[in-house]
C-alpha positions as a Markdown table, in Angstrom:
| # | Residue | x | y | z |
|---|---|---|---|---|
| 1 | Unk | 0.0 | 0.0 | 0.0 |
| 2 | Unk | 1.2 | 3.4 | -0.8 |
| 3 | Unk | 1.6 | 6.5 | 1.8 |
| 4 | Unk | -0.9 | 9.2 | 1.7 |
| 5 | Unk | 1.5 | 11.8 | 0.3 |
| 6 | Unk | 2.4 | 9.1 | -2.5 |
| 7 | Unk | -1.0 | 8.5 | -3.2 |
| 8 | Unk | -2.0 | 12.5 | -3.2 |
| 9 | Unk | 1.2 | 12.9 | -5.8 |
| 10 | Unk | -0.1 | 10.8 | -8.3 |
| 11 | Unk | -3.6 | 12.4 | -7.9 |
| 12 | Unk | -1.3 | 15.8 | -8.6 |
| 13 | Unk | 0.4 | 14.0 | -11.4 |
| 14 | Unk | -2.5 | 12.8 | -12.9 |
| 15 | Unk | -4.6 | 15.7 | -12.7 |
| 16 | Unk | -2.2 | 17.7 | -13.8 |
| 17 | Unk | -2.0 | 15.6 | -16.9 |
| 18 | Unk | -5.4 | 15.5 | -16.9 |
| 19 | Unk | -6.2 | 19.4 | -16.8 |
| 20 | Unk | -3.2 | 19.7 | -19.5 |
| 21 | Unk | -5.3 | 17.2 | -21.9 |
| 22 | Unk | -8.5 | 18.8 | -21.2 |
| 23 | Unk | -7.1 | 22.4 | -21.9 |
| 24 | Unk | -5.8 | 21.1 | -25.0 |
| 25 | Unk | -9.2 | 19.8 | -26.1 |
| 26 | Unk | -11.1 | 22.5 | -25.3 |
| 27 | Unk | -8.4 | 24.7 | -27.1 |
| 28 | Unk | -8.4 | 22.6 | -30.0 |
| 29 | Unk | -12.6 | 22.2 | -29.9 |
| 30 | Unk | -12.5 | 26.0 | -29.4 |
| 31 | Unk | -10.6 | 26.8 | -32.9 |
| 32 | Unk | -12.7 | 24.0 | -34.8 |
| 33 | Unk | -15.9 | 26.2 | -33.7 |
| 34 | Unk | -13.8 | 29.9 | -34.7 |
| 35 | Unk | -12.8 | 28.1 | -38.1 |
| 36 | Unk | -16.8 | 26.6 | -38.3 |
| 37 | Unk | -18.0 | 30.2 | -37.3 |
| 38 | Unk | -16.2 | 31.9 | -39.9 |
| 39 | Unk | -17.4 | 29.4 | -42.5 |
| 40 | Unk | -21.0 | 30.2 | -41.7 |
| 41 | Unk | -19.9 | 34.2 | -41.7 |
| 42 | Unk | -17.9 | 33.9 | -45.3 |
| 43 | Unk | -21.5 | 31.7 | -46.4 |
| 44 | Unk | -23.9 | 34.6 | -44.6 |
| 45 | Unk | -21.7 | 37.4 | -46.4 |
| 46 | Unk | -22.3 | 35.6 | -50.1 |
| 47 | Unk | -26.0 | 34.9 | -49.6 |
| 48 | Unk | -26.8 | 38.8 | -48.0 |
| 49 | Unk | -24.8 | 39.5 | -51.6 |
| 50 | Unk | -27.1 | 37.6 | -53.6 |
| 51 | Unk | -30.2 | 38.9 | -51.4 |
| 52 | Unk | -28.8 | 42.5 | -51.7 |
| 53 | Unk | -28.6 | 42.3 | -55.7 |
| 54 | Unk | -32.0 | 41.0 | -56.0 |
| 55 | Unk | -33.5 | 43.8 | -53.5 |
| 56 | Unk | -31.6 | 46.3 | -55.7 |
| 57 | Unk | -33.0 | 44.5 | -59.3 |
| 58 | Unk | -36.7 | 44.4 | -57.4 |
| 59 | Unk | -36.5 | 48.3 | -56.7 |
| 60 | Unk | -35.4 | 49.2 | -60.3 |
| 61 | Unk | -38.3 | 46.7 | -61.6 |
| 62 | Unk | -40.6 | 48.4 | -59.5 |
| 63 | Unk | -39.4 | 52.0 | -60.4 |
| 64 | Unk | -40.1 | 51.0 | -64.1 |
| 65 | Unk | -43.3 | 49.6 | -63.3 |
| 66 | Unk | -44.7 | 52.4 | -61.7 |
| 67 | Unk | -42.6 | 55.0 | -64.3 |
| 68 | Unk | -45.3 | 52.8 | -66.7 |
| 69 | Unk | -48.0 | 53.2 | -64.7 |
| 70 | Unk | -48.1 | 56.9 | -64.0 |
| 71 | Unk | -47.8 | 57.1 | -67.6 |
| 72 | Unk | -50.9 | 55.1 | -68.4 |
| 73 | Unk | -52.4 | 57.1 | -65.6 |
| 74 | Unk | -51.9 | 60.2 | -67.5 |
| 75 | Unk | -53.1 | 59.0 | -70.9 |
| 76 | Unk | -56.4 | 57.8 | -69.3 |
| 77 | Unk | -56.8 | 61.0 | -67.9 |
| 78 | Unk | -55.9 | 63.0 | -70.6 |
| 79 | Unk | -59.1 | 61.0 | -72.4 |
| 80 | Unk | -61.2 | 61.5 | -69.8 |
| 81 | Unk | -61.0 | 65.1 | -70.1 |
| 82 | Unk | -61.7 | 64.9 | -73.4 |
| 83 | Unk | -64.5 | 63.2 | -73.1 |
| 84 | Unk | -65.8 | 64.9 | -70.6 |
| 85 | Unk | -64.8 | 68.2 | -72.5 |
| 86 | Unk | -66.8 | 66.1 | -75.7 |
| 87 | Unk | -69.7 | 66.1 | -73.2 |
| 88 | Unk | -69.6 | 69.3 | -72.1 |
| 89 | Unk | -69.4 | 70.5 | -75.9 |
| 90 | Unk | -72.3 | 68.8 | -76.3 |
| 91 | Unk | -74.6 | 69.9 | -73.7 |
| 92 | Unk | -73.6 | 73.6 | -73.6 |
| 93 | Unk | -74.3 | 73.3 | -78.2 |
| 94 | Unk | -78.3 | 71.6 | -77.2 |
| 95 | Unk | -78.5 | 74.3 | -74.8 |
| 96 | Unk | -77.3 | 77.0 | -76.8 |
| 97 | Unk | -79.6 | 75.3 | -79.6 |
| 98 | Unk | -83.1 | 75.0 | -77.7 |
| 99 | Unk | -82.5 | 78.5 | -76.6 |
| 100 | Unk | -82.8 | 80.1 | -79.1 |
């Protein structure tokens, strides 16, 4: 049988070896999770690219679109005036006509 003190240096011994071992795994599992972290960044950084070329091609479709549609606007409001400029032509010459 061993002596306390022996018995308490290889506890020492071996947890020294022992905290050694776990401070080099957690030093090494602590890099792998940096090196998958920056993966995930570089892949984040390439997809909020793509995202941010498609947001910029939706705004330029949508600036044509309504470019088109304040131009049909006009035009159907252009002939409605006329018409109603027709109309009130018409109306003002029956009018005039049964006035007289």
């Amino acid at each position: 049988m061993s002596s306390p003190s022996e018995t308490l240096a290889l506890v020492v011994t071996y947890t020294g070896e022992e905290a050694a071992e776990s401070h080099l795994s957690s030093t090494m599992s602590h890099n792998k999770c940096k090196e998958n972290m920056l993966k995930m960044i570089n892949e984040i950084d390439q997809s909020s690219s793509g995202i941010m070329e498609e947001i910029e091609k939706c705004k330029d479709s949508a600036t044509d679109k309504k470019k088109m549609l304040d131009e049909e606007k006009e035009r159907f409001q252009k002939a409605a005036y006329m018409a109603l400029d027709m109309l009130n032509n018409t109306i003002f010459q029956t009018y005039i006509r049964n006035s007289i």
